[in-house]
C-alpha positions in Angstrom: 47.6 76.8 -84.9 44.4 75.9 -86.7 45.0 78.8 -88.8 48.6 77.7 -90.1 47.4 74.0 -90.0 45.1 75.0 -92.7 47.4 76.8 -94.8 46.9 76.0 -98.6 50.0 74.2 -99.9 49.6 76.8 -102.7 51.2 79.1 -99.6 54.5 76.4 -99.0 54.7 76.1 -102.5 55.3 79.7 -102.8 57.6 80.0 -99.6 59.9 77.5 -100.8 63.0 79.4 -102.6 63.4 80.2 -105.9 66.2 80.6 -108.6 67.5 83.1 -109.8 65.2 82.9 -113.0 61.9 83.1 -110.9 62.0 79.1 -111.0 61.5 76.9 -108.1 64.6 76.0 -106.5 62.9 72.6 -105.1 61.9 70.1 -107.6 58.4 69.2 -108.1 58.9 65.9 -105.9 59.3 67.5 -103.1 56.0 70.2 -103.4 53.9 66.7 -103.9 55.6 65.3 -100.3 54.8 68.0 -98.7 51.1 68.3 -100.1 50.3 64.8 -99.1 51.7 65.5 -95.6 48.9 68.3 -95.1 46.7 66.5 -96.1 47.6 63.6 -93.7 47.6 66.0 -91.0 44.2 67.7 -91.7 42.8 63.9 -91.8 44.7 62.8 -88.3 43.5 66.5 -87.1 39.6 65.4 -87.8 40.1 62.3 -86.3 41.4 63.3 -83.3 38.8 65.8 -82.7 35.9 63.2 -83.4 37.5 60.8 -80.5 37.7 63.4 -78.2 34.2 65.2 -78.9 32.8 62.5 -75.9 35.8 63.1 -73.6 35.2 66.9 -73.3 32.7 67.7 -71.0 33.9 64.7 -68.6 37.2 66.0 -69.0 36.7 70.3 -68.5 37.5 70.4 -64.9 40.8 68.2 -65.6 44.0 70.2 -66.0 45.6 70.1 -70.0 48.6 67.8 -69.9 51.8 68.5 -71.2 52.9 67.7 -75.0 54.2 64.8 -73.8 51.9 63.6 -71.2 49.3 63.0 -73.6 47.5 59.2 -74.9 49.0 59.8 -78.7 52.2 60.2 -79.3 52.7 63.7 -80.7 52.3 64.4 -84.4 54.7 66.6 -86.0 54.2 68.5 -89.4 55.6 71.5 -90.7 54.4 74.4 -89.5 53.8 77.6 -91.7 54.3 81.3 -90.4 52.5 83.8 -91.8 56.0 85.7 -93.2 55.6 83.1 -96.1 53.3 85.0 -97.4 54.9 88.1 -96.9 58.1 86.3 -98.0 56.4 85.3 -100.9 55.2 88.1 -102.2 58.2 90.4 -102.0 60.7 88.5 -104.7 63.5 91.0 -103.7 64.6 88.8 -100.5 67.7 87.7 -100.0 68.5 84.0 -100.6 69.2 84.3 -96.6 65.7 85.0 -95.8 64.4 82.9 -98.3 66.7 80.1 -96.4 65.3 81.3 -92.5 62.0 80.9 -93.7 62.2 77.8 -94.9 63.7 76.2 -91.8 61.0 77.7 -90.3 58.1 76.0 -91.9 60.2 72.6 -91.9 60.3 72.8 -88.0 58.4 70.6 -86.8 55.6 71.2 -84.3 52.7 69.5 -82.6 49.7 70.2 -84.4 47.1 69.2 -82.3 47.1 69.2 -78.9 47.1 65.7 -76.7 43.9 64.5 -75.4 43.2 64.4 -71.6 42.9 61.3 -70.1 39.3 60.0 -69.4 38.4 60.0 -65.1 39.2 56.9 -63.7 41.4 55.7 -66.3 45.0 54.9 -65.6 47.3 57.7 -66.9 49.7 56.4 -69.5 52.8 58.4 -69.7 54.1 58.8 -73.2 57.3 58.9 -74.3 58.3 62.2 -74.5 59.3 63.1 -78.2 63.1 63.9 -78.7 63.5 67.2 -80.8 64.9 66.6 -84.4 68.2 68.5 -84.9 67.8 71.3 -87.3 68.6 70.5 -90.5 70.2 73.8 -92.7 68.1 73.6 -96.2 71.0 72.8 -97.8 71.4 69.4 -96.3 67.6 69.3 -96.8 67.9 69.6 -100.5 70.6 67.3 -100.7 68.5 64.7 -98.7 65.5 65.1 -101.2 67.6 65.4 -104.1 69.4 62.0 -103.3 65.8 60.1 -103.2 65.0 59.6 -99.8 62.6 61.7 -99.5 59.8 59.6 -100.7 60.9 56.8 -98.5 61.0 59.1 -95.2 57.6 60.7 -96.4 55.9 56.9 -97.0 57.6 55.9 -93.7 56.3 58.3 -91.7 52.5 57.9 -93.1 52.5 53.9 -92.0 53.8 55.6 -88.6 50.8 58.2 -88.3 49.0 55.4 -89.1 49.7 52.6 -86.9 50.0 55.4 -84.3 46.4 56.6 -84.7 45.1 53.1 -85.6 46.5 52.3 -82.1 45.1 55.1 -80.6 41.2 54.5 -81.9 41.4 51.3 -80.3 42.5 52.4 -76.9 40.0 55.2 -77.2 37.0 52.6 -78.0 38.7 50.0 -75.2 38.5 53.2 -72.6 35.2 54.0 -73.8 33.7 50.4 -73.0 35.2 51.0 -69.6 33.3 54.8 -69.0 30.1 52.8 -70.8 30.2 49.9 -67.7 30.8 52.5 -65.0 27.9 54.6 -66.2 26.0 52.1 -66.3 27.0 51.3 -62.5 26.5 54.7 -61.6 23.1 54.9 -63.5 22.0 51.4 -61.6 22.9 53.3 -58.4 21.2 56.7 -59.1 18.1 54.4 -59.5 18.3 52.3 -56.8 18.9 55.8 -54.7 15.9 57.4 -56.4 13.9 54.1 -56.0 15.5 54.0 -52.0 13.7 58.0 -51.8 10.8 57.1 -53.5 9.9 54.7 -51.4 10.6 56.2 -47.9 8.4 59.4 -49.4 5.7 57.2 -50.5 6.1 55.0 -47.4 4.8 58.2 -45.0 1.7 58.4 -47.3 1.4 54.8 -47.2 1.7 54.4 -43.3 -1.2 57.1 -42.7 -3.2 55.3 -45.5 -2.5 51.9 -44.2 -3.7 53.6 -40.3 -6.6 54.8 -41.7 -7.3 51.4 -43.4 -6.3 49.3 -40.6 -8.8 51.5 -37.9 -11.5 50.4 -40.2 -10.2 47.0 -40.1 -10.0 47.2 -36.8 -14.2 48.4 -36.2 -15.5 45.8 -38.7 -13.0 43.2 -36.8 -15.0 44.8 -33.6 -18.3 44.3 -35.0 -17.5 40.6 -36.3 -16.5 39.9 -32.9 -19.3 41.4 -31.5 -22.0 39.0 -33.7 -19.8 35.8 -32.5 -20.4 36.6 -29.2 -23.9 36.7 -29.7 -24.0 33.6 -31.9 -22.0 32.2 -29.4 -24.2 32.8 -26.6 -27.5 31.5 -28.3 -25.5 28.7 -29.7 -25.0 27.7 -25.8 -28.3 28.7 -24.7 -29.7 26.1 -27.9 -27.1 23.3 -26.8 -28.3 23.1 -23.0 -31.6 23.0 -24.0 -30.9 20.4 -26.3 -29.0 19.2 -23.5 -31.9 18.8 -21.2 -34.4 17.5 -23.7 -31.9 15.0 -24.4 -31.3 14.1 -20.9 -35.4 13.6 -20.6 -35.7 11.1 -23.4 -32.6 8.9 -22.0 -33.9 8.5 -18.6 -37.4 7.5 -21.0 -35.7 5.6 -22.4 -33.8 3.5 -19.8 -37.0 3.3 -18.2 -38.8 2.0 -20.8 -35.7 -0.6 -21.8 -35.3 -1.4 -17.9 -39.3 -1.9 -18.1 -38.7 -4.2 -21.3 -36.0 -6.1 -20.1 -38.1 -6.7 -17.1 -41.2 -8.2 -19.3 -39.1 -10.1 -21.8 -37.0 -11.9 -19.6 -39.1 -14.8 -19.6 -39.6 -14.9 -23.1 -39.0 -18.5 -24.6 -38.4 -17.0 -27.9 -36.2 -14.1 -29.1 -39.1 -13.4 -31.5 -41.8 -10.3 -29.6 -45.3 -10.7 -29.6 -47.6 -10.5 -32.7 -49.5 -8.1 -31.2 -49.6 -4.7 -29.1 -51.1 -4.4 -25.6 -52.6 -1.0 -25.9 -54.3 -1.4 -22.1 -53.1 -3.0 -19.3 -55.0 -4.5 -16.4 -54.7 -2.8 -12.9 -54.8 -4.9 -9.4 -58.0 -3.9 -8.8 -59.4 -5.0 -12.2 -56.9 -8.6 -11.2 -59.3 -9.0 -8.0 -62.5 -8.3 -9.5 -61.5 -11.4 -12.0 -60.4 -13.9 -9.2 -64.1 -12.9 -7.8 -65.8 -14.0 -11.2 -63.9 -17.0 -11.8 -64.3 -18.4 -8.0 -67.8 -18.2 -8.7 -67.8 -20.3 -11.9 -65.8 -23.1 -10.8 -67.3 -23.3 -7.7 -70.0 -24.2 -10.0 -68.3 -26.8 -11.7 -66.9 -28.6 -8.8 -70.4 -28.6 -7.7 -71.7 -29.8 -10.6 -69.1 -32.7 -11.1 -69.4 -34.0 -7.7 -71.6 -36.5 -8.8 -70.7 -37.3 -11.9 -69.0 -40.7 -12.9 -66.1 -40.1 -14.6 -66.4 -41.1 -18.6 -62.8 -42.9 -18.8 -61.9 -45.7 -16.3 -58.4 -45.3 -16.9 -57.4 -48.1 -14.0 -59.6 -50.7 -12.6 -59.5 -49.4 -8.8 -61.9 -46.9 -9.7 -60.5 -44.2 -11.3 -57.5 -43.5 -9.8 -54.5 -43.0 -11.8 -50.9 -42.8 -10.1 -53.0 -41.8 -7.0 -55.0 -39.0 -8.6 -58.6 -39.4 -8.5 -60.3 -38.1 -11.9 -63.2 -36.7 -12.4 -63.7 -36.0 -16.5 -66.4 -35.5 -19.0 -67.1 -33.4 -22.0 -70.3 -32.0 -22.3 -71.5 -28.5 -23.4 -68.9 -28.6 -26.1 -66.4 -28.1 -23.4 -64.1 -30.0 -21.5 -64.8 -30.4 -17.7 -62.4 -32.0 -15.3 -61.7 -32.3 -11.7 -58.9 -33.8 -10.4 -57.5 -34.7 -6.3 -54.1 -36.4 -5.0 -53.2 -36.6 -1.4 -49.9 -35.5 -0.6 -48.2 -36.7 2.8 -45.3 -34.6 4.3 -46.3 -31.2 2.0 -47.5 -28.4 3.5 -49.8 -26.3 1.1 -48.1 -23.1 1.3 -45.0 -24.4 0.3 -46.0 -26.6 -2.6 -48.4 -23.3 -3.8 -45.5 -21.4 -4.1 -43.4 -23.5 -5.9 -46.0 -24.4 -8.7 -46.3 -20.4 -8.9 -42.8 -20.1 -9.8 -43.2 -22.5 -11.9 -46.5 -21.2 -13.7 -45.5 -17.9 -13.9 -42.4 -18.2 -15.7 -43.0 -19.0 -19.3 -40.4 -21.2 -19.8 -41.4 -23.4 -17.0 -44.9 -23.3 -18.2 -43.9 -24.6 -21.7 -42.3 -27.2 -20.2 -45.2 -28.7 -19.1 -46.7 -29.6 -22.3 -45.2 -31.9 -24.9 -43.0 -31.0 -27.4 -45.5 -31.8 -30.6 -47.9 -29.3 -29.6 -45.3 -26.8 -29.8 -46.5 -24.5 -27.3 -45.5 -21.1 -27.1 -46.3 -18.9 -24.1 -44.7 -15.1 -23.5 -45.2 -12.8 -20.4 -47.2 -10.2 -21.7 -47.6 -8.4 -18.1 -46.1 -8.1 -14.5 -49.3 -6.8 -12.6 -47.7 -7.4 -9.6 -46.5 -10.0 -7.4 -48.9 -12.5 -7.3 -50.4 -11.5 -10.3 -49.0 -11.9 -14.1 -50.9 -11.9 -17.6 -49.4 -14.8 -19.8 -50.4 -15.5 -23.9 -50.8 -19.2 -25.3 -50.4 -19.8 -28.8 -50.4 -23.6 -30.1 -51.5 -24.9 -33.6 -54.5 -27.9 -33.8 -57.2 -28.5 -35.9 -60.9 -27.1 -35.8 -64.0 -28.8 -36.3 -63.5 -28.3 -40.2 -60.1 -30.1 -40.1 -58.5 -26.7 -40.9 -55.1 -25.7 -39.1 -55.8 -22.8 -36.7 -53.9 -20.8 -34.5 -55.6 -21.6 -31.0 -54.5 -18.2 -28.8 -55.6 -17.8 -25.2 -54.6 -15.2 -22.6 -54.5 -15.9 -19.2 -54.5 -13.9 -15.9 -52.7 -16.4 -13.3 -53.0 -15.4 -9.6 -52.1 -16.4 -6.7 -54.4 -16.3 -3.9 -54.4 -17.0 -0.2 -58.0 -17.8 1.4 -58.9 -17.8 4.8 -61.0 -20.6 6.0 -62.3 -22.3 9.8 -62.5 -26.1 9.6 -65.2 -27.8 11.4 -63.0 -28.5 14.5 -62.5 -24.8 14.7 -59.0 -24.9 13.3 -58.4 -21.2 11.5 -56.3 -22.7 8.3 -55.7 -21.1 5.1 -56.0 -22.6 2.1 -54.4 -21.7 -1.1 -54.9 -21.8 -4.6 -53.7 -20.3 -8.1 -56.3 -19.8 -10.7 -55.8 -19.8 -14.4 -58.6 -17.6 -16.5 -58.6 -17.0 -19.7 -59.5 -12.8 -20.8 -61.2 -11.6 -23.7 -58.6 -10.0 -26.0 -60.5 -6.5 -26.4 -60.5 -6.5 -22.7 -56.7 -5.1 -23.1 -57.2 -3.9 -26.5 -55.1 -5.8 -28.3 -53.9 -4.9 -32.3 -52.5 -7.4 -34.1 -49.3 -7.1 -35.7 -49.2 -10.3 -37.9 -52.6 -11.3 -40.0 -53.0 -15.2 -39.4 -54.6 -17.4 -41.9 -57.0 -18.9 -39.2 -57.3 -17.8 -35.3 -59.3 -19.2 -32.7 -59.1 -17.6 -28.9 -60.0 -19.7 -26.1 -61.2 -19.5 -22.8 -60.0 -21.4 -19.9 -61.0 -21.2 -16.9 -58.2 -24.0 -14.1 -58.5 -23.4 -10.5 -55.1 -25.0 -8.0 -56.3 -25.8 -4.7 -53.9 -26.8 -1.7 -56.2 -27.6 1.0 -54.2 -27.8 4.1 -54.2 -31.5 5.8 -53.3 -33.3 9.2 -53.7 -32.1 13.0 -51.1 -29.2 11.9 -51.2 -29.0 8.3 -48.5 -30.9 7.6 -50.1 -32.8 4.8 -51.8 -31.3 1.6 -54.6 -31.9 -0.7 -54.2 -30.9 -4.4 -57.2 -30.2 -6.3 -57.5 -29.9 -9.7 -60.5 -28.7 -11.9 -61.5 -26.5 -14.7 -63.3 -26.3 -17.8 -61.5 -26.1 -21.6 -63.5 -25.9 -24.6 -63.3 -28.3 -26.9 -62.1 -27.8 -30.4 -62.2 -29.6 -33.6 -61.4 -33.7 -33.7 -58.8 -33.4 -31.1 -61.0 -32.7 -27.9 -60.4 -36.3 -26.8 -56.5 -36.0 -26.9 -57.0 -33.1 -24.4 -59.1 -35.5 -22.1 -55.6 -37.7 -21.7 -53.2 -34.6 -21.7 -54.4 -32.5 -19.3 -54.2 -34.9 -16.7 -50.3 -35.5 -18.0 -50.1 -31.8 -17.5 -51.1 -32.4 -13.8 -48.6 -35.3 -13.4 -45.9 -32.9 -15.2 -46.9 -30.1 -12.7 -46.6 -32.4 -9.6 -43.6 -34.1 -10.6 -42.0 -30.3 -11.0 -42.9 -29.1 -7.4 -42.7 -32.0 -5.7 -38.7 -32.4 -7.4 -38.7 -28.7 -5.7 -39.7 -30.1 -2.4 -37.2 -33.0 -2.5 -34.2 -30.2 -3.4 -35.0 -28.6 -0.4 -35.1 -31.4 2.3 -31.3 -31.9 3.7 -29.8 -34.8 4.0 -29.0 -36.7 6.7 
C-alpha cells in the first residue's frame, strides 16, 4: 500500500485516458485535484504515523482492529495499480481498458491502516464508512466537467482536516491519561522496590542492631556494676555520718540541757563578759568553807569588844532589834550584826535565806535599785554549793567610775555543836567568800574602761535557841573593803541588806504557818 500511496502523480497523469490525438482526454483541472489529493494524503499518512510511533510497543500484543473499528475515521484516496503503468506505456489499449483502469485508481481505499486503541482506554467504535457507489468515468467526467469538482476536492480537505485535527487532540487527551497512570504505576514500582529494599536491608540491620545492642547491653552491665559499688560506699559514708552526727546531738543537748540549767537564774538575757575556763570541784568548795571559818572567826573575835562607831538609836545600838556592831578600819569594812528571833527554828529560816541567796534574782533583790546590781550564776557545784558574779558601778578613791566585780562561793553548811547543858544542837550557817578570779581562770570577753575585783568575806549564823530549839539567833558579820568616797554609804546599806534579807525569810515563814 505504501508503494501505490507513493505513486508520482506523473504515473495518474499518465493513466488517465487519452484522445484519439495522443491528448489528455481529462482537462488540466482535474490532474491538479488529484495532485493536491496525494499530497494531502502523504501529509495525513506522516501524521498518523508520528501519533502512533508512542502507541506501538504498548500496543504489539493487542489484536489490529478492523477498518472500521479504528479511533479515525477512515481516509479514502485513490488508489493506483501498478497496470497504469503498463497501461500507460502501451498506447494501443482500447478505450475499454483505458476506462477499467481508471475506475480502478478512482476506487477509493483506506490508505493507512487505523490505529489500535491505547490499554486502558475506552474503545470508541467508529462509524463504519458506507462504500461509495461506483461511478462509470463517464459520469466522472461529466461531474468534473460541470465544476464541481473543485468544490468536492476543497470539501473533502476541510473534512481530512477537522477529522485529523480531531484526532491529534484525542490522541494528546489519551496520552495525558497513559502519562498519569505511568506515573501511578512508576510511584508503585517504587514504593515496591523501596517496600524490598527495606525488608533486605532490615535482616542486615537486625544482626547489626544485635550486635550493637549486646554491647549496649555489657557497658549497661558494667555501669550498673560501678552504681552498685558507688551505692554501697555511698551508704557505708552516710551511716557513718549518721553516727558522728548522732554523737554531736546528744553533745549537744547535753551541753544546752547543761546551759539551760546554769542560765536559768540569769537576771539578764545578756551572758557573762567573761569565760570560766576551770571550775571549782566540792572538794576545793570545802577546803574554802575551812579558810573562811577561820578568818571570820577572827573577826567576830576581834569586834567583840569594840564599840560600835554609829549610835544609830539611843538604846544602845539597837536598830529594829538588831544589835550592830560596825567600824571601818584597815581600809575595810567590818560589821557584826545579832537579832533574836522567837518562834523560828534555825534550820528552817537557813534554808529559806539559801533559796533566796542562791538564786540571782532574789539576791538582786536585796539591794536597791540605784546601785544597779547585777548578779549571774556562774556555777552549780552542787547542792549546797553555787558560785555567783557581782558586778555594780561606784566610784574609786580617784572619783573615777569603776566596774566593782566580785565572785562569790556561797555555801551552805550544817555544824555540829554540844551546848554547855549537854544539848547536841546543830547550828547552821551560809557563808559568802569572795574567790580570786585566776583561781577559775577567767578570760574576759568585754575590755572595761576601769575594773576593780573585790573580796568579801559574810558569814550567816542560825544558832539554835530555847529548851528545844524553837527559837533562833541570827548572826551577822563580815568584812568588805572599802572603796573610794562611798565606803560610809556601805556602813548604812549593808545593814538594810540584813533587814531586806530578814524581811524575805521571815515573809517565807509567815506563808507557811496555816491559818486558823
Amino acid at each position: 500500500m505504501a508503494d501505490a500511496a507513493h505513486t508520482p502523480p506523473t504515473a495518474v497523469s499518465m493513466a488517465l485516458p487519452q484522445s484519439a490525438g495522443g491528448t489528455r482526454s481529462v482537462p488540466d483541472s482535474v490532474d491538479a485535484v488529484l495532485d493536491d489529493e496525494l499530497l494531502l494524503n502523504h501529509w495525513i499518512v506522516d501524521i498518523c504515523e508520528q501519533l502512533g510511533a508512542d502507541d506501538d510497543t504498548a500496543d504489539a500484543a493487542v489484536k489490529p482492529f478492523e477498518a472500521h473499528a479504528g479511533p479515525i475515521a477512515p481516509i479514502y484516496a485513490p488508489q493506483i495499480d501498478s497496470n497504469l503503468s503498463s497501461t500507460a506505456s502501451s498506447p494501443s489499449s482500447d478505450s475499454s481498458a483505458t476506462a477499467s483502469a481508471y475506475a480502478e485508481a478512482t476506487d477509493t481505499r483506506p490508505l493507512i491502516k487505523p490505529l489500535p486503541h491505547a490499554v486502558g482506554s475506552r474503545r470508541r467504535v467508529a462509524k463504519k464508512p458506507v462504500a461509495s457507489r461506483r461511478s462509470s468515468p463517464d459520469e466522472h467526467q461529466e461531474e468534473l466537467l460541470l465544476g464541481a469538482g473543485d468544490a468536492s476536492a476543497e470539501t473533502r480537505r476541510e473534512k481530512n482536516r477537522l477529522r485529523v485535527r480531531r484526532h491529534y487532540y484525542r490522541k494528546l487527551t489519551q496520552m495525558n491519561e497513559l502519562r498519569t497512570q505511568v506515573s501511578a504505576l512508576e510511584d508503585k514500582i517504587r514504593e515496591l522496590q523501596l517496600s524490598n529494599a527495606s525488608a533486605s536491608s532490615g535482616a542486615h540491620g537486625s544482626v547489626v542492631v544485635k550486635k550493637a545492642s549486646f554491647r549496649q547491653q555489657q557497658q549497661l552491665e558494667q555501669y550498673l556494676r560501678e552504681l552498685e559499688t558507688a551505692k554501697t560506699s555511698l551508704l557505708q559514708e552516710n551511716q557513718h555520718v549518721r553516727s558522728i552526727l548522732h554523737e554531736q546531738a546528744q553533745q549537744f543537748m547535753a551541753i544546752r540541757n547543761r546551759l539551760i540549767d546554769e542560765f536559768k537564774y540569769l537576771p539578764s538575757p545578756f551572758p557573762m563578759p567573761f569565760i570560766v575556763k576551770r571550775k571549782l570541784a566540792p572538794a576545793e568548795c570545802d577546803r574554802i568553807w575551812q579558810t573562811t571559818k577561820h578568818g571570820l572567826r577572827d573577826v567576830l573575835r576581834h569586834t567583840q569588844g569594840l564599840v560600835s562607831v554609829d549610835n544609830i538609836s539611843g538604846d544602845g545600838g539597837a536598830v529594829c532589834g538588831w544589835h550592830t556592831t560596825r567600824v571601818v578600819e584597815d581600809g575595810s569594812f567590818k560589821f557584826v550584826f545579832q537579832k533574836m528571833l522567837y518562834n523560828r527554828t534555825a534550820e528552817k529560816m537557813r534554808d529559806a535565806a539559801w533559796r533566796v541567796l542562791s538564786d540571782p534574782a532574789g539576791f538582786t533583790k536585796l539591794y536597791p535599785p540605784s546601785v544597779k546590781m547585777w548578779i549571774s550564776l556562774v556555777q552549780t557545784v552542787d547542792n549546797d554549793n553555787v558560785v555567783l558574779f557581782q558586778e555594780h558601778r561606784s566610784m574609786d578613791k580617784d572619783n573615777v567610775l569603776a566596774f566593782m566585780k566580785t565572785i562569790l562561793l556561797a555555801s551552805r553548811v550544817t555544824m555540829q555543836k554540844t551546848h554547855g547543858d549537854g544539848a547536841n544542837l546543830d547550828e547552821f550557817s551560809i557563808t559568802l567568800r569572795g574567790l580570786e578570779h585566776e583561781q577559775l581562770m577567767l578570760e574576759d570577753l568585754v575590755v572595761s574602761c576601769h575594773e576593780v575585783w573585790n573580796d568579801i568575806n559574810t558569814w550567816l549564823q542560825w544558832i539554835p535557841r530555847g529548851e528545844h530549839g524553837e527559837h533562833c539567833e541570827l548572826k551577822v558579820s563580815g568584812a568588805i573593803p572599802t572603796v573610794g568616797s562611798n565606803s560610809y554609804f556601805w556602813v548604812v546599806e549593808v545593814l538594810l541588806i540584813v533587814m531586806r534579807l530578814e524581811a524575805a525569810t521571815t515573809a517565807e515563814q509567815l506563808l507557811e504557818v496555816p491559818c486558823e
